[in-house]
N, CA, C and O atoms as a Tripos MOL2 file, in Angstrom:
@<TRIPOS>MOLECULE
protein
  280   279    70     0     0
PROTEIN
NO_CHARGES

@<TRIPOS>ATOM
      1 N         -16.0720   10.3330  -26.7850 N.3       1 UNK1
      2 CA        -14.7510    9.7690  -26.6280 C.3       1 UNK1
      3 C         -14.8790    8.2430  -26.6130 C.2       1 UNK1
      4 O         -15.7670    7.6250  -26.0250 O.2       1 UNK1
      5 N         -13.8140    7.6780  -27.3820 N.am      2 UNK2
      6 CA        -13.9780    6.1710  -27.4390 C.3       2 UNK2
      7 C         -13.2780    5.3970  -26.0860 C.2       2 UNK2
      8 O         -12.4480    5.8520  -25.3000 O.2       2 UNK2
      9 N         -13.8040    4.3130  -26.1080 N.am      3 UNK3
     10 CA        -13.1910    3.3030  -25.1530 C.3       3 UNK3
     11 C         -11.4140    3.6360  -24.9780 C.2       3 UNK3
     12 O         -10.8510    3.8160  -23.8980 O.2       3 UNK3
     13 N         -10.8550    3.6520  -26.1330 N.am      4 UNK4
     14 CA         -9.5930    3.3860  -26.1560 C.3       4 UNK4
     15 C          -9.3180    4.7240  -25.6940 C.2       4 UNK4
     16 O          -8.5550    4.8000  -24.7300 O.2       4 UNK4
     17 N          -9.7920    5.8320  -26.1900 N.am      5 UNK5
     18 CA         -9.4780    7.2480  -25.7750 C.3       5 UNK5
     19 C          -9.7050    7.3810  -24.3630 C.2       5 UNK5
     20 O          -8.8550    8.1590  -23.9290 O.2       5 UNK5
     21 N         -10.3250    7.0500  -23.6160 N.am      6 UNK6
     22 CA        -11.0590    7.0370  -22.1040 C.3       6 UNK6
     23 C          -9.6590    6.1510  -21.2640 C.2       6 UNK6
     24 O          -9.0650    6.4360  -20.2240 O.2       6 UNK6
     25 N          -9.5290    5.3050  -21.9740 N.am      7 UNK7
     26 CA         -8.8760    4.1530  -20.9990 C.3       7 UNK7
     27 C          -7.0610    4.4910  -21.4480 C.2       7 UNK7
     28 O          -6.1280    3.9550  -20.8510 O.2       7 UNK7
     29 N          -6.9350    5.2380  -22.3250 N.am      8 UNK8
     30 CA         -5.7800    5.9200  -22.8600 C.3       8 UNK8
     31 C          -5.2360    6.8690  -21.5020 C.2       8 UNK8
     32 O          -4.2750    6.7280  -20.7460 O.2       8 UNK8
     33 N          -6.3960    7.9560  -21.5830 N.am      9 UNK9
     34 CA         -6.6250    9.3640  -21.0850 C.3       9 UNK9
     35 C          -6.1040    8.7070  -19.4420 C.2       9 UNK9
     36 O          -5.0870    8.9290  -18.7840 O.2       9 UNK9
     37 N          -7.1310    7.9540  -19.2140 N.am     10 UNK10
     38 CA         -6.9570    6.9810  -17.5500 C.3      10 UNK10
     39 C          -5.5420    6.6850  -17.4830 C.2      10 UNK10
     40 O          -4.8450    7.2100  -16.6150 O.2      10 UNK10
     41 N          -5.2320    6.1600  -18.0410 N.am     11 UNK11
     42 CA         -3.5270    5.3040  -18.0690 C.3      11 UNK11
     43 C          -2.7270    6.6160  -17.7510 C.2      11 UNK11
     44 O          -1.7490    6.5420  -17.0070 O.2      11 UNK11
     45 N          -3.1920    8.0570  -18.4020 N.am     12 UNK12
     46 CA         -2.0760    8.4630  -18.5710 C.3      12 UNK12
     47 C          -2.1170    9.5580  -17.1870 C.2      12 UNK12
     48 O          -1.1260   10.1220  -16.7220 O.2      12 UNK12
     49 N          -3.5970    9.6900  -16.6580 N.am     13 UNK13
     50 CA         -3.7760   10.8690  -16.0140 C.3      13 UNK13
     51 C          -3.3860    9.4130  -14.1120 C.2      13 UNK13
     52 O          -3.3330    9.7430  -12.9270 O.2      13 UNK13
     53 N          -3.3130    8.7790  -14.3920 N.am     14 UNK14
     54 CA         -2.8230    7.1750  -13.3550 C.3      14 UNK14
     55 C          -1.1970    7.4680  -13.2430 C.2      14 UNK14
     56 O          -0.5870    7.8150  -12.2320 O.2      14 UNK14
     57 N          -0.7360    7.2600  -14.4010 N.am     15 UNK15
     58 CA          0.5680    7.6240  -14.2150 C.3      15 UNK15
     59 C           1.2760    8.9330  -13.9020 C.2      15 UNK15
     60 O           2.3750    9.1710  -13.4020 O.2      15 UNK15
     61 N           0.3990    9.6220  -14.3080 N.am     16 UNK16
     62 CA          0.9830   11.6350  -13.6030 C.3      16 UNK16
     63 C           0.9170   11.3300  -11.6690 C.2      16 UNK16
     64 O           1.7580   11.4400  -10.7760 O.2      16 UNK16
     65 N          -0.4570   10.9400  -11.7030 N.am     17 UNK17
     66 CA         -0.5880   11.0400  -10.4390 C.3      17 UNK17
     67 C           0.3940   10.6150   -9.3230 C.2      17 UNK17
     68 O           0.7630   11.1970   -8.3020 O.2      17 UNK17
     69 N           0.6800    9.4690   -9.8250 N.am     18 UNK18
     70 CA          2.1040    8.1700   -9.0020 C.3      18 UNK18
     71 C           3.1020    9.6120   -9.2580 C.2      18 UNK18
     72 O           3.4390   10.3230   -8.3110 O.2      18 UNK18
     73 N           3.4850    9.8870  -10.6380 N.am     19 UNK19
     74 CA          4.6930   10.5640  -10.4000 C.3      19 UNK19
     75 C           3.9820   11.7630   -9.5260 C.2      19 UNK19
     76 O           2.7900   11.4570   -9.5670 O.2      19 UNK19
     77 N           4.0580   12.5200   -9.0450 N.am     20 UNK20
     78 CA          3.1530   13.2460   -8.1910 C.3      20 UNK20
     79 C           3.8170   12.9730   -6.8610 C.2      20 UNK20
     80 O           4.7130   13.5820   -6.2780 O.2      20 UNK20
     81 N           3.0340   11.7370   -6.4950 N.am     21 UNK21
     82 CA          2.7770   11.4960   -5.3950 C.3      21 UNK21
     83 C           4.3320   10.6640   -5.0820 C.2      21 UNK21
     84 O           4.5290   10.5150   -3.8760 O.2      21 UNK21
     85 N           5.2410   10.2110   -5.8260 N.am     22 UNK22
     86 CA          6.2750   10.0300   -5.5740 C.3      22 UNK22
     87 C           7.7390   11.3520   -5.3850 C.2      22 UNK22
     88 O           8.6600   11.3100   -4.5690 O.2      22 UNK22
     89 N           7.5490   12.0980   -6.1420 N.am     23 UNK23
     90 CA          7.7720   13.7690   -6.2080 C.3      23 UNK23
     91 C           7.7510   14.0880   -4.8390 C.2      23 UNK23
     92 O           8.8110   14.4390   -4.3230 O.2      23 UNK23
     93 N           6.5160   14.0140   -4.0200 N.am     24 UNK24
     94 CA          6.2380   14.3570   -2.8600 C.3      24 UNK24
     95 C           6.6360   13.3160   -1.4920 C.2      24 UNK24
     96 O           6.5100   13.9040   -0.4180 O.2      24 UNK24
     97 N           6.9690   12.2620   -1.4150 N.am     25 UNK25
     98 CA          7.7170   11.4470   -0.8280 C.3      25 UNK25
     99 C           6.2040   10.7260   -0.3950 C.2      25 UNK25
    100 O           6.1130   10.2830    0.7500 O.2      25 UNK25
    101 N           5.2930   10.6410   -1.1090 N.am     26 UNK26
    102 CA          4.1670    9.5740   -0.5300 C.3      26 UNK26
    103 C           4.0210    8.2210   -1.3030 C.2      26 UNK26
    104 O           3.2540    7.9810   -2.2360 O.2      26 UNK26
    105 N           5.2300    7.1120   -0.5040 N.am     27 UNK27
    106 CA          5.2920    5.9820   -0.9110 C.3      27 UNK27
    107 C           3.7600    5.0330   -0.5690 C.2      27 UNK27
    108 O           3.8180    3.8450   -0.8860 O.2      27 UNK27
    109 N           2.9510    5.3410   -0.1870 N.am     28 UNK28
    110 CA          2.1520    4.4240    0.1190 C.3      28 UNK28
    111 C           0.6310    4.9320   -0.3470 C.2      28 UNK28
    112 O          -0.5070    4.5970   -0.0190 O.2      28 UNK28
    113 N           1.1500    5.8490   -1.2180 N.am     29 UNK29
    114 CA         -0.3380    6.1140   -2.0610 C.3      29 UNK29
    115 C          -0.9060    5.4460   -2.6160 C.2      29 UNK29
    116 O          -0.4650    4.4760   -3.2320 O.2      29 UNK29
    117 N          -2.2150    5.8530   -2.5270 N.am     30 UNK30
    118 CA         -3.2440    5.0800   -3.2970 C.3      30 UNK30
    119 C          -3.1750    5.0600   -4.6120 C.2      30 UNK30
    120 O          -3.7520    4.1570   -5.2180 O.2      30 UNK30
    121 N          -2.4730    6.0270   -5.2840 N.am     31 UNK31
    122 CA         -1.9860    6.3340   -7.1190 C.3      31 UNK31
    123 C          -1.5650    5.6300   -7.3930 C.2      31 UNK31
    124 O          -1.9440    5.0380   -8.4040 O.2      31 UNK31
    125 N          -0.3820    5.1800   -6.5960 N.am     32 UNK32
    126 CA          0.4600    4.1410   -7.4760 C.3      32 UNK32
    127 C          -0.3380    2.1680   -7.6770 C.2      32 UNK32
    128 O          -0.1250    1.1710   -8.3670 O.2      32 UNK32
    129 N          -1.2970    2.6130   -6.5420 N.am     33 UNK33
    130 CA         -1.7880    0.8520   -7.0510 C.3      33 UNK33
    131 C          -2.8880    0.6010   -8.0490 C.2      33 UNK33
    132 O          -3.2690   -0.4820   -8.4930 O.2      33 UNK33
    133 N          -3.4930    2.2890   -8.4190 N.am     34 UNK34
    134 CA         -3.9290    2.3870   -9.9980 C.3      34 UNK34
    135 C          -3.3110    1.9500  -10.8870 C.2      34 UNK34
    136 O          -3.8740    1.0540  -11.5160 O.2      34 UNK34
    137 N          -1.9110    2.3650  -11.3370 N.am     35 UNK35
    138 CA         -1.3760    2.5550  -12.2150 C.3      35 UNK35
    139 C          -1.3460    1.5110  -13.4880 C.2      35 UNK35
    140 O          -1.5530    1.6100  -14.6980 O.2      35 UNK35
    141 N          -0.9190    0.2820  -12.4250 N.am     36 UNK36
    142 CA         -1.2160   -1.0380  -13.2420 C.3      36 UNK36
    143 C          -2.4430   -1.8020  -14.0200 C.2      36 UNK36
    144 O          -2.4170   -2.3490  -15.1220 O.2      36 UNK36
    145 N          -3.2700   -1.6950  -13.3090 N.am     37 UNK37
    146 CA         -4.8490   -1.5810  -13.4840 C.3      37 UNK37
    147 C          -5.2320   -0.9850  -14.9520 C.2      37 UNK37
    148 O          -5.7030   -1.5140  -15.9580 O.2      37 UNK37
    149 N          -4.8150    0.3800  -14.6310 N.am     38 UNK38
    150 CA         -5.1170    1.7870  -15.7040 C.3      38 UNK38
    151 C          -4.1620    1.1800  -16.9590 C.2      38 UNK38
    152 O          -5.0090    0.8870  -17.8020 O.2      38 UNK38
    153 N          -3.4440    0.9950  -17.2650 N.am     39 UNK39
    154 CA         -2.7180    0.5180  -17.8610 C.3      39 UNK39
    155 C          -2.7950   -0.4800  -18.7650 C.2      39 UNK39
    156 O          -2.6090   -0.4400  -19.9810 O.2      39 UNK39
    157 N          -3.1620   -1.6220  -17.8700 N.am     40 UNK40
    158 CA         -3.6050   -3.2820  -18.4670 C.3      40 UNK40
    159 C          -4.9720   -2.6070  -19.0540 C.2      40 UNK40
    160 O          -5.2100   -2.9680  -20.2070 O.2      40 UNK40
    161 N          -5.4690   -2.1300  -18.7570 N.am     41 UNK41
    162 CA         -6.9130   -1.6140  -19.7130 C.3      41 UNK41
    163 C          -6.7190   -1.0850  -20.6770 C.2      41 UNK41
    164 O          -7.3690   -1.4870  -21.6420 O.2      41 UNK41
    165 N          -5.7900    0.0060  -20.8800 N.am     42 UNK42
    166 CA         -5.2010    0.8760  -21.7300 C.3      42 UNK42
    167 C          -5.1050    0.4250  -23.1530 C.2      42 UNK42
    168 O          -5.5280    0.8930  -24.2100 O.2      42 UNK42
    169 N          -4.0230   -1.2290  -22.6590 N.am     43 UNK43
    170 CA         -3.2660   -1.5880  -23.3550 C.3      43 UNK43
    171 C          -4.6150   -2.4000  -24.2800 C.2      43 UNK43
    172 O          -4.9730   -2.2830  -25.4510 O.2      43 UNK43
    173 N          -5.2470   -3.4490  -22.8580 N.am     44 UNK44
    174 CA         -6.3010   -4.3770  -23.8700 C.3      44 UNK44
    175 C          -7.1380   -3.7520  -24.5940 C.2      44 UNK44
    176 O          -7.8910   -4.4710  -25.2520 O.2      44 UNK44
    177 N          -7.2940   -2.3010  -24.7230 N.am     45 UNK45
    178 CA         -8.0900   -1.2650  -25.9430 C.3      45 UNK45
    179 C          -7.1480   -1.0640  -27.1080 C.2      45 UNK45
    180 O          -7.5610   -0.7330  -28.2190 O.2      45 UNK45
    181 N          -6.4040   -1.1850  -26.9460 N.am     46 UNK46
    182 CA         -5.2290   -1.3920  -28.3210 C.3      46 UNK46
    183 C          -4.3600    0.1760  -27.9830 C.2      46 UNK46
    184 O          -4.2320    0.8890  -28.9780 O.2      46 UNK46
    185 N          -3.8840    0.6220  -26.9080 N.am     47 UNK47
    186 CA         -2.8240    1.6290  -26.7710 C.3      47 UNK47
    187 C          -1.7550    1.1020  -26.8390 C.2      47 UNK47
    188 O          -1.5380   -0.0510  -26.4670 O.2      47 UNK47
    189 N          -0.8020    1.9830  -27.4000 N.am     48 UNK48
    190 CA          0.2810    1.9350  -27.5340 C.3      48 UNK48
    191 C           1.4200    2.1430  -25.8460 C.2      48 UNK48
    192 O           1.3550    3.3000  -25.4310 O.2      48 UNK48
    193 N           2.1210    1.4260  -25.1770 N.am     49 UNK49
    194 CA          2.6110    1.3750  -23.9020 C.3      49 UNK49
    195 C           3.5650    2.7330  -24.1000 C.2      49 UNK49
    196 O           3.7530    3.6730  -23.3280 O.2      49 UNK49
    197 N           4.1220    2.4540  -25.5090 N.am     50 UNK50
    198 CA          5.1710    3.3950  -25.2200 C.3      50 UNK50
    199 C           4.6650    5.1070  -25.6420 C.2      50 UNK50
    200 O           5.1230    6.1310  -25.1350 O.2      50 UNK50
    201 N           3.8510    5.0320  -26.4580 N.am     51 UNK51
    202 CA          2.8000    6.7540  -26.6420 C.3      51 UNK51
    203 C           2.3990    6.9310  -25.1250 C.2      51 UNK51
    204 O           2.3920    8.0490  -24.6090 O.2      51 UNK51
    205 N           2.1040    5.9190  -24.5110 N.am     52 UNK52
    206 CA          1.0280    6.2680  -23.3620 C.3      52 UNK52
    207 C           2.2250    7.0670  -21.9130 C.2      52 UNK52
    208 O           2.0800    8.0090  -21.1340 O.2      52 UNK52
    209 N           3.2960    6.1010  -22.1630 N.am     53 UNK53
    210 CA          4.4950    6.5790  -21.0510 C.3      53 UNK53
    211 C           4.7240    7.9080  -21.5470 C.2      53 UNK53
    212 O           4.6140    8.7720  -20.6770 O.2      53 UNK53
    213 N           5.0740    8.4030  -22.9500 N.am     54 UNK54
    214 CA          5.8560    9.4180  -23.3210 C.3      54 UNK54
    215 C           4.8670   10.6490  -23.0800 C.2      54 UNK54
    216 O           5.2160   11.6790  -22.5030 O.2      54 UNK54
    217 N           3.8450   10.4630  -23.4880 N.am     55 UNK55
    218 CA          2.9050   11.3240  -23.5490 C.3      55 UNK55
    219 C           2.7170   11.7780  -21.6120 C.2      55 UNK55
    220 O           2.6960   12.9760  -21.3330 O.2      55 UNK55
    221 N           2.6220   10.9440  -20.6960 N.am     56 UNK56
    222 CA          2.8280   11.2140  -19.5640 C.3      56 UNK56
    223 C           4.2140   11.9770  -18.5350 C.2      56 UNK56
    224 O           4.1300   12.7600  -17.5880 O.2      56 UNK56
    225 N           5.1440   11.5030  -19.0420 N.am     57 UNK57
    226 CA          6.1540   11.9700  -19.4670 C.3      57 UNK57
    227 C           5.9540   13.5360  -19.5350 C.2      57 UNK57
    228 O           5.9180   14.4030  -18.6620 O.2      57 UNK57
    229 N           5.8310   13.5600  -21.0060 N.am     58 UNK58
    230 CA          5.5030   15.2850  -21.3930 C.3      58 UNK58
    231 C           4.5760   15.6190  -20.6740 C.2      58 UNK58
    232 O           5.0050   16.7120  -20.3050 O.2      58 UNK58
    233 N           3.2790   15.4650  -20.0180 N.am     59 UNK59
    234 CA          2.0740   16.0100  -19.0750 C.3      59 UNK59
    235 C           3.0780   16.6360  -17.6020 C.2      59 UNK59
    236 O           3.0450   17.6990  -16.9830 O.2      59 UNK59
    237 N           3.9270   15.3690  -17.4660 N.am     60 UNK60
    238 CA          4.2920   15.5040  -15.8760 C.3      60 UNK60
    239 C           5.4720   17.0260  -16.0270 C.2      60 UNK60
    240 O           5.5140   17.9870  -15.2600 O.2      60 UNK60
    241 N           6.5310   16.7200  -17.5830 N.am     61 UNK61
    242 CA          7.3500   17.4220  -17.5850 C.3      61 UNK61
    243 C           6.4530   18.9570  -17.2160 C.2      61 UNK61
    244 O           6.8200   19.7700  -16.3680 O.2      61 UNK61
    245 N           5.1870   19.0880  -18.1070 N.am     62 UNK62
    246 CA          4.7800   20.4730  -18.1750 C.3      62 UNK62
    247 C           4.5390   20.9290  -16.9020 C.2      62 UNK62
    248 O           4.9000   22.0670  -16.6000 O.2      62 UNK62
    249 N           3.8320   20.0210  -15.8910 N.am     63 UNK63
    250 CA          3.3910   20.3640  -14.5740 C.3      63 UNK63
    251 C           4.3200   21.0920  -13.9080 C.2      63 UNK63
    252 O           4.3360   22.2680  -13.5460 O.2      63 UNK63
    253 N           5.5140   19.7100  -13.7530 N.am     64 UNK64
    254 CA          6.8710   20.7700  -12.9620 C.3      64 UNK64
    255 C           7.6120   22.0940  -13.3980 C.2      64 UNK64
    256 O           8.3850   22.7920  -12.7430 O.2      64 UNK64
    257 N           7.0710   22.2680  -14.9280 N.am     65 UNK65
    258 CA          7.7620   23.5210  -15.4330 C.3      65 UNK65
    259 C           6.5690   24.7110  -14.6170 C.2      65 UNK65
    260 O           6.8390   25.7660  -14.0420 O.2      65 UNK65
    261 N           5.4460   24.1670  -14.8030 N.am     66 UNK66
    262 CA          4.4250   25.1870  -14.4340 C.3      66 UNK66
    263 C           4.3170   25.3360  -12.9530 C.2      66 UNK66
    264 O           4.0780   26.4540  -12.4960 O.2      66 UNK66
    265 N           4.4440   24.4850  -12.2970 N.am     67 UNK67
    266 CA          5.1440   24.4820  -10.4260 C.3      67 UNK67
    267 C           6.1550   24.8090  -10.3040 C.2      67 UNK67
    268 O           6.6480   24.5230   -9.2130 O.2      67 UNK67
    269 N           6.8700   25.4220  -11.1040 N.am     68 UNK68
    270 CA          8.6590   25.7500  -10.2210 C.3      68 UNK68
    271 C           8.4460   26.9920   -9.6390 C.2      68 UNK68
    272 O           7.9740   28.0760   -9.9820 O.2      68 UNK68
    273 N           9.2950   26.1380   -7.9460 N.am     69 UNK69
    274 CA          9.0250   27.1390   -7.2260 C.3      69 UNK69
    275 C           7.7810   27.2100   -6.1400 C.2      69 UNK69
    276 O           7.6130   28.0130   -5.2220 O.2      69 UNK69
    277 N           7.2670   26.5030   -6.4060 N.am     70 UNK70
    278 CA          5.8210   26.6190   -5.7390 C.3      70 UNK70
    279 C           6.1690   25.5840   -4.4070 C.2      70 UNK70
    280 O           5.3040   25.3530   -3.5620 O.2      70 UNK70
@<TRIPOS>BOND
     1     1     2 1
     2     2     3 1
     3     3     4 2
     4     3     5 am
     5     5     6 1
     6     6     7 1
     7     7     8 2
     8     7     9 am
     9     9    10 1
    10    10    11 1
    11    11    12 2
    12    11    13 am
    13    13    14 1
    14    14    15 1
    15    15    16 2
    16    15    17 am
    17    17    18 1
    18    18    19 1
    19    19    20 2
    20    19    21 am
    21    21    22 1
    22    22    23 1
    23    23    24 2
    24    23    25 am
    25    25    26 1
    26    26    27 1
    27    27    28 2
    28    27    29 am
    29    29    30 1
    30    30    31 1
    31    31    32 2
    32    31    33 am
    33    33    34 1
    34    34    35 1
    35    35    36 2
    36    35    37 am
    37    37    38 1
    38    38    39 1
    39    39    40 2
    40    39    41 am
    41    41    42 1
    42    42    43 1
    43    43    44 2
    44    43    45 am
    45    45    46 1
    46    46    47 1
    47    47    48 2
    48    47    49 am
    49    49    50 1
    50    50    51 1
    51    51    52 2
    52    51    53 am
    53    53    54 1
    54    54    55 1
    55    55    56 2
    56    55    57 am
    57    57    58 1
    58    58    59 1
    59    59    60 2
    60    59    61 am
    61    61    62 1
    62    62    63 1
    63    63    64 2
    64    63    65 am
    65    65    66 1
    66    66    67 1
    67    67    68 2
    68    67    69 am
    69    69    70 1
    70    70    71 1
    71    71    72 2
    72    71    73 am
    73    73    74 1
    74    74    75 1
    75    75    76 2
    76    75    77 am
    77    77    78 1
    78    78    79 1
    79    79    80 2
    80    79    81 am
    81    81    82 1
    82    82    83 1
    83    83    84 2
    84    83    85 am
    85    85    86 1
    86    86    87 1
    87    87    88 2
    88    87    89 am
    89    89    90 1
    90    90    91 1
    91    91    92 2
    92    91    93 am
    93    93    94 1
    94    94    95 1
    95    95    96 2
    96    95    97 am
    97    97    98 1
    98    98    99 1
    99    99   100 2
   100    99   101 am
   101   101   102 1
   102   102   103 1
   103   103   104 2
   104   103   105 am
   105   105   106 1
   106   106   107 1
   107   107   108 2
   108   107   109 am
   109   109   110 1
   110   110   111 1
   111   111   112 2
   112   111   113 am
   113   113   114 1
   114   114   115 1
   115   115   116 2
   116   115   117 am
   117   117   118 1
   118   118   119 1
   119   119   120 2
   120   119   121 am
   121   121   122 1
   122   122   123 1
   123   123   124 2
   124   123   125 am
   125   125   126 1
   126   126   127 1
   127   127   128 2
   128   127   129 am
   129   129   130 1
   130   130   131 1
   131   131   132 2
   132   131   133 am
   133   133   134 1
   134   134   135 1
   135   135   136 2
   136   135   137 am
   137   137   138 1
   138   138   139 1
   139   139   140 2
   140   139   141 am
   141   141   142 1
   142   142   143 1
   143   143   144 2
   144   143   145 am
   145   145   146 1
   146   146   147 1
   147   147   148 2
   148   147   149 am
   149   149   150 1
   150   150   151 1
   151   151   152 2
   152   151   153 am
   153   153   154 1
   154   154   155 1
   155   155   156 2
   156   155   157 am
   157   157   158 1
   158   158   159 1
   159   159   160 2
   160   159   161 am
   161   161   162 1
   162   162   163 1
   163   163   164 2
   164   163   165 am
   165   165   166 1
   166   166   167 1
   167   167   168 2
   168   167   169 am
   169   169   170 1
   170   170   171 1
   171   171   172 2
   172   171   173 am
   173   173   174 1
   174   174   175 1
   175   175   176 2
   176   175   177 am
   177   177   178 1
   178   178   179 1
   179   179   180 2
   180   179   181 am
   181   181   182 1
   182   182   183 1
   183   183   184 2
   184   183   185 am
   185   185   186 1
   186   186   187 1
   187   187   188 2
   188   187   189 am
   189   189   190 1
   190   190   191 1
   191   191   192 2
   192   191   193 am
   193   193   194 1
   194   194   195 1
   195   195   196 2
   196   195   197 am
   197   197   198 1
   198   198   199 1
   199   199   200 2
   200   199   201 am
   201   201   202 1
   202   202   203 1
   203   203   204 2
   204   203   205 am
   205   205   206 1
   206   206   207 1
   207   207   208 2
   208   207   209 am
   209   209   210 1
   210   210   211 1
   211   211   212 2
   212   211   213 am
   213   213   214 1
   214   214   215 1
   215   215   216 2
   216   215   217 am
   217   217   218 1
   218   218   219 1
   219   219   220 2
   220   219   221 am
   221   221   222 1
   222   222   223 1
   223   223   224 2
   224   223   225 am
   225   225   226 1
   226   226   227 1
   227   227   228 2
   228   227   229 am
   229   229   230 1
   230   230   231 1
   231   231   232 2
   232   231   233 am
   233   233   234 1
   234   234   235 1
   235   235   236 2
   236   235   237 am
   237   237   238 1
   238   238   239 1
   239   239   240 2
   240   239   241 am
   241   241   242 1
   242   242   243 1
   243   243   244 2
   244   243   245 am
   245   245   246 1
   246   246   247 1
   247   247   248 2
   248   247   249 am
   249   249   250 1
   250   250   251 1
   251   251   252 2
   252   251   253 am
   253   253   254 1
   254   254   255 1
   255   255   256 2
   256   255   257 am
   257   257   258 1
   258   258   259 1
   259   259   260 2
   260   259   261 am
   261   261   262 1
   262   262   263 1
   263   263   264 2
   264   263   265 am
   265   265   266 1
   266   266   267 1
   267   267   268 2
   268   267   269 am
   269   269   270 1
   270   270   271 1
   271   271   272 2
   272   271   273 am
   273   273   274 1
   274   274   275 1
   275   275   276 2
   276   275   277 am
   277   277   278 1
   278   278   279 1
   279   279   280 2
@<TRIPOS>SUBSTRUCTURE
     1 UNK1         2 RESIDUE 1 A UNK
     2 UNK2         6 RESIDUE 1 A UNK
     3 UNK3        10 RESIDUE 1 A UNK
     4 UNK4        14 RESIDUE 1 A UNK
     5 UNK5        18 RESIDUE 1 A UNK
     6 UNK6        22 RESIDUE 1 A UNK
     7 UNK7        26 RESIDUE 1 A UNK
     8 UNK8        30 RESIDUE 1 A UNK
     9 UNK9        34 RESIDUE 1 A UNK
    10 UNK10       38 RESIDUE 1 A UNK
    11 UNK11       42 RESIDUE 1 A UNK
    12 UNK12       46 RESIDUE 1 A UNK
    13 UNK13       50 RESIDUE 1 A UNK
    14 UNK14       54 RESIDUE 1 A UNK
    15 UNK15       58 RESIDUE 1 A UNK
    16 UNK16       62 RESIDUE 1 A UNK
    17 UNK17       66 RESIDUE 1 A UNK
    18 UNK18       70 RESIDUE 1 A UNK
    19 UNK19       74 RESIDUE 1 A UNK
    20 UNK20       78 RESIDUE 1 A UNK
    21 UNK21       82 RESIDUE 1 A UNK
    22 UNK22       86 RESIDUE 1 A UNK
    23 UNK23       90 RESIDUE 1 A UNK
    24 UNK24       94 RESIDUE 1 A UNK
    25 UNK25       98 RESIDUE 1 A UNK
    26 UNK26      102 RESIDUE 1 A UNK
    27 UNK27      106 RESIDUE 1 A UNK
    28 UNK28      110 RESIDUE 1 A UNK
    29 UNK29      114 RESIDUE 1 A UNK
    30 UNK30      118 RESIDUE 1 A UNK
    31 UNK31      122 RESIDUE 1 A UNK
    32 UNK32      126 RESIDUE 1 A UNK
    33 UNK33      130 RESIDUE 1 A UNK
    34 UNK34      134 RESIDUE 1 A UNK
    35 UNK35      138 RESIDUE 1 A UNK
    36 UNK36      142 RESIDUE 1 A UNK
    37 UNK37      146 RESIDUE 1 A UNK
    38 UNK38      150 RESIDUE 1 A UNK
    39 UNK39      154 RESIDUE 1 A UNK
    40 UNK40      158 RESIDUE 1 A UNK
    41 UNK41      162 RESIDUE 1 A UNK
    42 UNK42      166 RESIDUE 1 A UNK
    43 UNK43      170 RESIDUE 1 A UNK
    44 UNK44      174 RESIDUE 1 A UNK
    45 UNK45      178 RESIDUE 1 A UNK
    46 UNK46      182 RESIDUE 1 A UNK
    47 UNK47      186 RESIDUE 1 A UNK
    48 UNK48      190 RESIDUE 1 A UNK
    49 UNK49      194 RESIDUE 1 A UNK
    50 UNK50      198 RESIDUE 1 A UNK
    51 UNK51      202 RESIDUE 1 A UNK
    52 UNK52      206 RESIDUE 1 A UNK
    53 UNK53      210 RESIDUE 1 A UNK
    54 UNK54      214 RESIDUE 1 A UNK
    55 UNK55      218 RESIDUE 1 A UNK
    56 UNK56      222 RESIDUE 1 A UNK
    57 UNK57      226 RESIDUE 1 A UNK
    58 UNK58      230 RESIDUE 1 A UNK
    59 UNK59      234 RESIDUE 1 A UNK
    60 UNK60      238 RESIDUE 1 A UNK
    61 UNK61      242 RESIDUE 1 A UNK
    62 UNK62      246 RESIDUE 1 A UNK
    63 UNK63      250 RESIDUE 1 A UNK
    64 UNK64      254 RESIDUE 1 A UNK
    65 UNK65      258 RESIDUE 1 A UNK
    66 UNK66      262 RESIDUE 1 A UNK
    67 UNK67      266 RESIDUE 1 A UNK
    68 UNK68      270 RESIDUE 1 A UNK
    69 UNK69      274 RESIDUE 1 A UNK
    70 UNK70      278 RESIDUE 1 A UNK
């Protein structure tokens, strides 16, 4: 896996987590002060901001379809 794929993958599995942990009412997680970090790396590998949101997006949508109820 390349740099950009690694630091892609990071950005995006950074941003599930925040939504997660915001989902769950934990404002003072440690996820969310990744996020930015994961991100600015993401980006300086040449990702795309807006593939990287959408694509997280769809990860998080699948989770809650696959948790309903739980």
């Amino acid at each position: 896996m390349s740099n950009a794929a690694q630091a892609r993958e990071a950005a995006i599995q950074a941003i599930i987590a925040s939504q997660k942990a915001d989902r769950a009412g934990r404002t003072n997680d440690p996820a969310h002060r990744k996020v930015v970090p994961a991100i600015d790396k993401a980006k300086a590998a040449g990702c795309n901001m807006h593939e990287l949101s959408a694509e997280a997006d769809r990860r998080y949508g699948q989770w809650l379809v696959n948790n309903a109820g739980r």
